[in-house]
C-alpha positions in Angstrom: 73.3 64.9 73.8 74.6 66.0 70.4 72.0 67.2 68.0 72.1 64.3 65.1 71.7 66.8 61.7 74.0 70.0 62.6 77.0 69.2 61.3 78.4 72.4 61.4 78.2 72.6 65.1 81.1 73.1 67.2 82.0 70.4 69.4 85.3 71.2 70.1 86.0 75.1 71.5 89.5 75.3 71.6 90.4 74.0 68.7 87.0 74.8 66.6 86.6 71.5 65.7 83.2 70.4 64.2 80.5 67.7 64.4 81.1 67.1 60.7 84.7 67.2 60.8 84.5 64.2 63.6 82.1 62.3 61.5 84.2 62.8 58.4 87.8 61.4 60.7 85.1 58.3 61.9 84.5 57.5 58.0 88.1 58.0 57.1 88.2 54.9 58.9 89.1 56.4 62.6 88.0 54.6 65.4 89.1 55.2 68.9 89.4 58.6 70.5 92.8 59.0 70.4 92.6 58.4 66.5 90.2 61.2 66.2 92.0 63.5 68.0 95.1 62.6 66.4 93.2 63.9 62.9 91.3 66.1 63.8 93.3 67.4 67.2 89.8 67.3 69.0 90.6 67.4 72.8 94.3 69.2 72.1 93.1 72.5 73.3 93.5 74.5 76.5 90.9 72.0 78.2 92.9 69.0 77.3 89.5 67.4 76.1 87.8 68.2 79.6 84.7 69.5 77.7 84.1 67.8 74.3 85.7 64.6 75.3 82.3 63.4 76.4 80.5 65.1 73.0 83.4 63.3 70.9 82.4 59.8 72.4 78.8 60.1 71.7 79.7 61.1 67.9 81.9 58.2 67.9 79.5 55.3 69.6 76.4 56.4 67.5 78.6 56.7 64.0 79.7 53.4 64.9 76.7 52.1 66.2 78.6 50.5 69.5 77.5 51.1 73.0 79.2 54.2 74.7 80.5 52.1 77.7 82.8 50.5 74.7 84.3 53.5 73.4 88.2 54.2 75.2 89.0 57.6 77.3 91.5 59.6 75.5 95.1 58.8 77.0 95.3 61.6 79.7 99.2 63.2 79.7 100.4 66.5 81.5 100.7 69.9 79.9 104.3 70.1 78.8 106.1 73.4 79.5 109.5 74.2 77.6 112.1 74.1 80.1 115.9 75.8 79.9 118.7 73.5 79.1 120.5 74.8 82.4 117.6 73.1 84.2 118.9 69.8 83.2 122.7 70.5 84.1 121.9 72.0 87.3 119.8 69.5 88.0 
């Protein structure tokens, strides 16, 4: 559970993201994960969200006052890795 008055604390690692900064994306008028993350780029790090995913819901549901069962997973999608353009001619 995230502590309700520490704003400052990190919930993201990765990308250093902060409880405040999540509650400030939420009152900017955010409301799904995939809106937070797209502000605040909470869940774009190394882990892909693996680890503050489930912190980052919790902010969400209690700032909006809504069960957690109702609040959307993050749209998974696969690393992407730059490839050569003779990759695609070769085939």
């Amino acid at each position: 559970m995230v502590p309700e008055d520490d704003d400052d604390l990190v919930i993201c690692r990765c990308e250093e993201i902060t409880k405040g900064e999540i509650k400030q994306a939420i009152r900017n008028g955010m409301r799904t994960l995939n809106g937070i993350k797209r502000i605040t780029r909470a869940g774009m790090g190394l882990c892909q969200g693996q680890t503050c995913q489930r912190l980052v819901s919790q902010i969400l549901a209690s700032e909006l006052g809504i069960p957690l069962s109702e609040v959307t997973p993050t749209t998974a999608r696969a690393p992407v890795r730059p490839l050569k353009l003779s990759a695609f001619a070769t085939g």
